[in-house]
C-alpha positions as CSV (number, residue, x, y, z in Angstrom):
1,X,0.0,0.0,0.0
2,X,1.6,3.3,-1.1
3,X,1.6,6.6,1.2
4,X,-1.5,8.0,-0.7
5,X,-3.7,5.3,-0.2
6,X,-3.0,6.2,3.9
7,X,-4.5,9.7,3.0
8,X,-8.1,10.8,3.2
9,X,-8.7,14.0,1.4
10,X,-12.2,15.7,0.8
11,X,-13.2,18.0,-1.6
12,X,-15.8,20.4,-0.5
13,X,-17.3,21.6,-4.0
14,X,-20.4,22.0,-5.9
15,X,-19.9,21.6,-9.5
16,X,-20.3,17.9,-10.2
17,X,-17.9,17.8,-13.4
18,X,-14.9,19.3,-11.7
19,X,-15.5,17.4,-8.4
20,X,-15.7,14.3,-10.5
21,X,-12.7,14.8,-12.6
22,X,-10.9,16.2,-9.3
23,X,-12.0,12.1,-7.6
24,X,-10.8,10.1,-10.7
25,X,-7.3,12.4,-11.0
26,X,-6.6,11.4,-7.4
27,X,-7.7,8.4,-6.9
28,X,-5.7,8.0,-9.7
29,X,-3.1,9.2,-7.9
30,X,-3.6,6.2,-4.4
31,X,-5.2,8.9,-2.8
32,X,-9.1,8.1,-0.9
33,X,-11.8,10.8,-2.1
34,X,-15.0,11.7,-0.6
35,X,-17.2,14.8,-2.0
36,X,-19.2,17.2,-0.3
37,X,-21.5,19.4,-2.7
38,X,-22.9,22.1,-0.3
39,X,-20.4,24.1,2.2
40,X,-23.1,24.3,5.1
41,X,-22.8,20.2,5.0
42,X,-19.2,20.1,5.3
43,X,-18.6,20.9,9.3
44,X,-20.1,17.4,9.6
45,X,-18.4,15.8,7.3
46,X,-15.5,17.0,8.9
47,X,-16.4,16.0,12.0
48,X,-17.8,12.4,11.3
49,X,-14.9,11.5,9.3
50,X,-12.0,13.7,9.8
51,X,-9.9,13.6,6.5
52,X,-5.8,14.3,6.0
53,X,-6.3,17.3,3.9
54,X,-9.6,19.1,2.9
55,X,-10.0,21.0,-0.7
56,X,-12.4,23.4,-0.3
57,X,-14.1,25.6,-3.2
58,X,-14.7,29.4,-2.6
59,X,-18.3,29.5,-4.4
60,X,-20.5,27.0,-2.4
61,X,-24.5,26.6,-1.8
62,X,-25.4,27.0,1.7
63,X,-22.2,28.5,3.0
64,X,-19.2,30.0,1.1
65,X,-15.7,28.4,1.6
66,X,-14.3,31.6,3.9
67,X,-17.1,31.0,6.0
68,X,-16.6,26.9,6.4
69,X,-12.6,27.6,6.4
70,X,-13.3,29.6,9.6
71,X,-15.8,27.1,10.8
72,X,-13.4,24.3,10.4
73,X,-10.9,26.3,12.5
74,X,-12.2,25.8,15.0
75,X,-11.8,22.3,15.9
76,X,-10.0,21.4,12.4
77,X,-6.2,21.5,12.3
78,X,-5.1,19.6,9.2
79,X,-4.5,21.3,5.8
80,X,-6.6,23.1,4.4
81,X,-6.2,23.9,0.5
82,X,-8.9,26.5,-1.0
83,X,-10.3,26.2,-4.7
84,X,-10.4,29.8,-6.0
85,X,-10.9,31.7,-9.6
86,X,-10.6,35.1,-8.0
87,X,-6.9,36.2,-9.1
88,X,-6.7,39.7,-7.1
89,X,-4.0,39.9,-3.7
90,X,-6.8,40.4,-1.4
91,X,-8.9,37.5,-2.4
92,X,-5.9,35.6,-1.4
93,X,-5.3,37.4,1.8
94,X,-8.8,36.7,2.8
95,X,-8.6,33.0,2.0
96,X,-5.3,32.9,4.2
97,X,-7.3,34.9,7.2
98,X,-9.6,32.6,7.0
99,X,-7.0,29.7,7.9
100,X,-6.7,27.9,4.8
101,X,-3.0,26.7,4.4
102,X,-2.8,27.5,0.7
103,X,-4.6,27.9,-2.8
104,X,-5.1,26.9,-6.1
105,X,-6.2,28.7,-8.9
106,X,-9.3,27.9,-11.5
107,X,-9.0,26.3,-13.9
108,X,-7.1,23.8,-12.0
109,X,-3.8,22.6,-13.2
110,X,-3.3,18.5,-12.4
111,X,0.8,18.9,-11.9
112,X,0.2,22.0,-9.5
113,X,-2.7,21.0,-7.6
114,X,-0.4,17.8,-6.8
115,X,3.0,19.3,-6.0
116,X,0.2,21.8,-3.3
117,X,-1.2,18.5,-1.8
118,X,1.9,16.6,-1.1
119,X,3.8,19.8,0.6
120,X,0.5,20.3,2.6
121,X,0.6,16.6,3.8
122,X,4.5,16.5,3.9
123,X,4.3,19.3,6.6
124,X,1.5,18.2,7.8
125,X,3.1,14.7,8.7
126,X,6.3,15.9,9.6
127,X,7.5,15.9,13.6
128,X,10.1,17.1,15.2
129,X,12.7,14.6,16.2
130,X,14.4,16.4,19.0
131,X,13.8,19.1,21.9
132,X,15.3,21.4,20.7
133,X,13.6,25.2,21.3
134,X,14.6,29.0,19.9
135,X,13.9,32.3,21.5
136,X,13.9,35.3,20.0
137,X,13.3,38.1,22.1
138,X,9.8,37.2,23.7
139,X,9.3,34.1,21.2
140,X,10.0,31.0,21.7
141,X,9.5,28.2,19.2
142,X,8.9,24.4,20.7
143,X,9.4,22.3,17.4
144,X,8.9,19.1,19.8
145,X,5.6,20.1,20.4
146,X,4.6,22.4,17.4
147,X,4.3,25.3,20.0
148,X,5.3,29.1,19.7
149,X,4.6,31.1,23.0
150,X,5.1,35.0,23.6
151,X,6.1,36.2,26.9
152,X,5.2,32.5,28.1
153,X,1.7,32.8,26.2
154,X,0.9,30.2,23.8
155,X,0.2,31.8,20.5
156,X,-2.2,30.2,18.2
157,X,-0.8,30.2,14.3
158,X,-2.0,28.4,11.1
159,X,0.3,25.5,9.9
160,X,1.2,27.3,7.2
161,X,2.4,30.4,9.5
162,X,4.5,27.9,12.1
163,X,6.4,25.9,9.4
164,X,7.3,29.1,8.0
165,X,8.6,30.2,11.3
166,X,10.2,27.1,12.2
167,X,11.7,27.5,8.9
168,X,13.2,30.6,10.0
169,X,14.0,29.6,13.4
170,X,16.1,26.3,12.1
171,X,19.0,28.9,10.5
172,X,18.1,31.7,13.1
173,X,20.3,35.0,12.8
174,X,20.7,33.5,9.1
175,X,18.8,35.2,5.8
176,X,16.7,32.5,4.1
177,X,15.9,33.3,0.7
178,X,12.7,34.2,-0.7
179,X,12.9,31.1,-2.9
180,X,13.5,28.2,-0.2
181,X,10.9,30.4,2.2
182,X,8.8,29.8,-0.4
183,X,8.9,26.3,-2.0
184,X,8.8,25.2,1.8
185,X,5.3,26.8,1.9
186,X,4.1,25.8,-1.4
187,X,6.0,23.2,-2.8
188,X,6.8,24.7,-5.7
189,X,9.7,27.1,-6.9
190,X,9.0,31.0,-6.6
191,X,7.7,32.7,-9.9
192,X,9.0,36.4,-8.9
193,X,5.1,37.4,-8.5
194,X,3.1,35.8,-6.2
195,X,2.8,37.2,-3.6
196,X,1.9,34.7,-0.8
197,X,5.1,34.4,1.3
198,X,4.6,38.3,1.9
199,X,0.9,37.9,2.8
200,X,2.1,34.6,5.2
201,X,5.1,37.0,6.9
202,X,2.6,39.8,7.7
203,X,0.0,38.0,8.9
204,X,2.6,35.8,10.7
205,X,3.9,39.3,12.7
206,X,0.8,40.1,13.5
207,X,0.3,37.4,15.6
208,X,3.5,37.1,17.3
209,X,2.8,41.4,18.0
210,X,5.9,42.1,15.9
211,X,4.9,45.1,14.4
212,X,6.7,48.2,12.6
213,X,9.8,48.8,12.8
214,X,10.1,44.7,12.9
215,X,13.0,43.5,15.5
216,X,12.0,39.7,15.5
217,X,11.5,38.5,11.6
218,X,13.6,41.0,9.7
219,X,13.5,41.6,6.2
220,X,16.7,41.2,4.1
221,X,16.6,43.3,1.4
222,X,17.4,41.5,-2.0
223,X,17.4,38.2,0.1
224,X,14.5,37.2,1.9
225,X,14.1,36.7,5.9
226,X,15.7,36.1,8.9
227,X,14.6,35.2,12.4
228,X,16.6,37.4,15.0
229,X,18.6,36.1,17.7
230,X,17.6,36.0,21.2
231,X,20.2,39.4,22.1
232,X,18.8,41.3,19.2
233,X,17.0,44.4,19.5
């Protein structure tokens, strides 16, 4: 039995052809596919049969995906990959607020869609081996335990937004480039134009109440971004 046929993903969308095509490409794939056609039903779903990653369409009946997304926050913390044919920044921003872990573009690309699912789940699955912890400043990162705290407070972040920082915290006082930051989130190599990374590292300081100037995740200009030490200021 190959890794796949371990996963359970369910698509959360209404149009019958591409949820059908979307179940034959991936059980194509090894992967186990269930379809929900209306967003108010999906909670349920969720709940009576909790799958490894969730697709989830903006446009639904009953519900709209930013609605469920925020729903399934709150007692859902697998990946969570958004369906969406809006192209503007702040669509995306909104879809990332909401808590989903990443998106993909209508019309849907097979190759893409793929490479999104298998970072999401390779993340997802992944543990940290040892105890080690990082502090900088008031944050400290528990990799053990998938734990960032602020001044001893334990901060809640989306899985996309603490692999990114863990990211960071594993070559702390270090630049990491735009282009690993990014293929770590997405799986994919950077394009020069999306603009998700930014959207993940603002929304990311927010949280941890890094705000302007930033002393805690700098920016290095013509580089990418670097976690500070625990000394910096």
């Amino acid at each position: 039995m190959s890794a796949q046929q371990d996963k359970h993903l369910l698509i959360v969308e209404d149009d019958a052809e591409i949820s059908r095509l979307l179940t034959l490409f991936l059980q194509t794939e090894g992967y186990r596919v269930n379809v929900c056609h209306r967003g108010d039903q999906a909670p349920l779903r969720v709940r009576q049969s909790p799958p490894d990653l969730i697709i989830l369409d903006i446009m639904l009946p009953g519900q709209n995906g930013l609605e469920v997304c925020q729903q399934l926050r709150c007692f859902y913390d697998g990946p969570i990959l958004m369906l969406t044919a809006l192209e503007d920044d702040v669509s995306e921003l909104t879809a990332f607020r909401s808590g989903a872990d990443d998106f993909v573009r209508k019309p849907i690309r097979p190759d893409v869609l793929m490479m999104r699912i298998q970072a999401l789940l390779k993340r997802s699955g992944s543990v940290a081996s040892d105890a080690s912890q990082y502090q900088s400043g008031p944050i400290r990162i528990v990799p053990g335990r998938r734990e960032v705290l602020v001044n001893d407070t334990v901060i809640e972040l989306q899985s996309a937004e603490y692999d990114l920082l863990e990211l960071l915290a594993r070559h702390q006082g270090q630049p990491v480039s735009r282009e690993r930051c990014f293929k770590a989130l997405r799986g994919i190599d950077y394009d020069g134009s999306d603009r998700s990374l930014d959207m993940r590292i603002s929304s990311l300081r927010k949280r941890l109440g890094d705000s302007a100037p930033q002393r805690w995740i700098k920016t290095v200009r013509g580089v990418g971004y670097m976690l500070a030490t625990h000394e910096a200021g």
